[in-house]
C-alpha positions as CSV (number, residue, x, y, z in Angstrom):
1,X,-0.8,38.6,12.0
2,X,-0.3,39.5,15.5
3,X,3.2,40.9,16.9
4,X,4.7,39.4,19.9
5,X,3.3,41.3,23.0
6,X,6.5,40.3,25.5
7,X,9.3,41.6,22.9
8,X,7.5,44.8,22.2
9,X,7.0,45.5,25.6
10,X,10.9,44.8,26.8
11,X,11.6,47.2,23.8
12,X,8.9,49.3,25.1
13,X,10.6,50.1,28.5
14,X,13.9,50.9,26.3
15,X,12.3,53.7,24.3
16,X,10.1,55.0,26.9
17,X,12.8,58.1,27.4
18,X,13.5,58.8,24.0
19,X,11.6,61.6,22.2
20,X,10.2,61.2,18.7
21,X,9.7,57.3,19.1
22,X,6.4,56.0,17.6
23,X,4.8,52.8,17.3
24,X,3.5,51.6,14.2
25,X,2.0,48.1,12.3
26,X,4.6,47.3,9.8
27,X,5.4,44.5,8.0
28,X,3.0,42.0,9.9
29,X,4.5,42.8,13.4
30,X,4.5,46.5,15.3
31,X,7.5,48.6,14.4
32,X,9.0,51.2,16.5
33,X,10.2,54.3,14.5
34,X,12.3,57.6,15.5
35,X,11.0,60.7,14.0
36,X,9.2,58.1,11.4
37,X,11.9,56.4,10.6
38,X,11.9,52.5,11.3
39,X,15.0,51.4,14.1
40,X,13.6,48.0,15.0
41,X,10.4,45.8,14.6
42,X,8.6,43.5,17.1
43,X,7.4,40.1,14.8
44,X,4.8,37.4,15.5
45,X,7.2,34.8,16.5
46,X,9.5,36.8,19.0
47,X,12.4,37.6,16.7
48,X,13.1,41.3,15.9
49,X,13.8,43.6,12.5
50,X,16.7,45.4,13.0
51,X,17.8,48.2,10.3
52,X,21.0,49.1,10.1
53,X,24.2,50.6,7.7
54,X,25.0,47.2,6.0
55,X,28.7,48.4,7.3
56,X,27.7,47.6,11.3
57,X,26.7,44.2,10.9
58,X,29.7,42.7,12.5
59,X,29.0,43.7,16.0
60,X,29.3,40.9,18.9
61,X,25.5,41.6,19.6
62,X,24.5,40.7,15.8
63,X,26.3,37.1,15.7
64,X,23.1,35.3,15.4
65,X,21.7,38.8,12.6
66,X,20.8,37.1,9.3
67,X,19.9,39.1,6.2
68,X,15.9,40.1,6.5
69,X,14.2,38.3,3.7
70,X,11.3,40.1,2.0
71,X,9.3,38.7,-0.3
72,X,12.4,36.1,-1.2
73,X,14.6,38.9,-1.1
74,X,17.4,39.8,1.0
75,X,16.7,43.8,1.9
76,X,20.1,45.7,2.6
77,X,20.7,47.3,5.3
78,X,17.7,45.5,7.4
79,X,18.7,42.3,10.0
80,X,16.9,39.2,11.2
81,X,17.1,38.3,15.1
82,X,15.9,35.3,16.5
83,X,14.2,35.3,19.5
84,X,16.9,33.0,21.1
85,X,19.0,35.6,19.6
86,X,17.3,38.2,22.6
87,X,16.7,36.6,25.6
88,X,19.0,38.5,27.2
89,X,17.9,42.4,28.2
90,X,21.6,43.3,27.4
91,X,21.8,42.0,24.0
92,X,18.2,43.4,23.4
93,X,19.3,46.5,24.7
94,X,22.4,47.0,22.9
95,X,20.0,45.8,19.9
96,X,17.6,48.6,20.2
97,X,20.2,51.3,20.7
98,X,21.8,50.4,17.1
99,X,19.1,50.5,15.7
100,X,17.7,54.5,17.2
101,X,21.3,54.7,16.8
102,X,20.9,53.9,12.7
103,X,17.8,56.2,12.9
104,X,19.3,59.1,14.2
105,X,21.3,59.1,11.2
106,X,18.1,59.6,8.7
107,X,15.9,62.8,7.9
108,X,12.9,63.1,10.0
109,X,10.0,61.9,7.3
């Protein structure tokens, strides 16, 4: 399945400066990982894969975040966003620095 070309290109132009970012086909949409670590996650439909500390899930920019469901199960410390969920470059953008943000905080792999 394809990813959605618009989201991973806003996200794109957010991790253009940031050394160590990678782009990679994950999980049926193109994930974008720091130092090979996934941070968030372009899908088919528009809405992005967030991962996170299941601690930092209470942010104002999460309030639409649901559990990521994988293969009927809810995987901690990863986050569904709807795309109605990211209109907004703000909310995207606070979105994508949480997640490099979560990344930092992992061994390079």
């Amino acid at each position: 399945m394809a990813f959605d070309e618009i989201l991973a290109g806003r996200i794109r132009t957010l991790v253009v400066d940031e050394a160590g970012v990678t782009e990679k086909h994950m999980f049926g949409g193109l994930a974008f990982l720091l130092h090979g670590n996934m941070a968030v996650a372009a899908n088919s439909t528009g809405d992005l894969m967030l991962r996170t500390d299941p601690s930092d899930a209470g942010a104002p920019y999460l309030a639409e975040a649901e559990p990521q469901i994988m293969r009927g199960r809810a995987m901690a410390g990863w986050l569904h966003l709807p795309r109605s969920a990211l209109a907004d470059d703000a909310t995207l953008s606070a979105v994508v620095a949480h997640g490099l943000a979560f990344a930092r905080t992992l061994p390079p792999k």
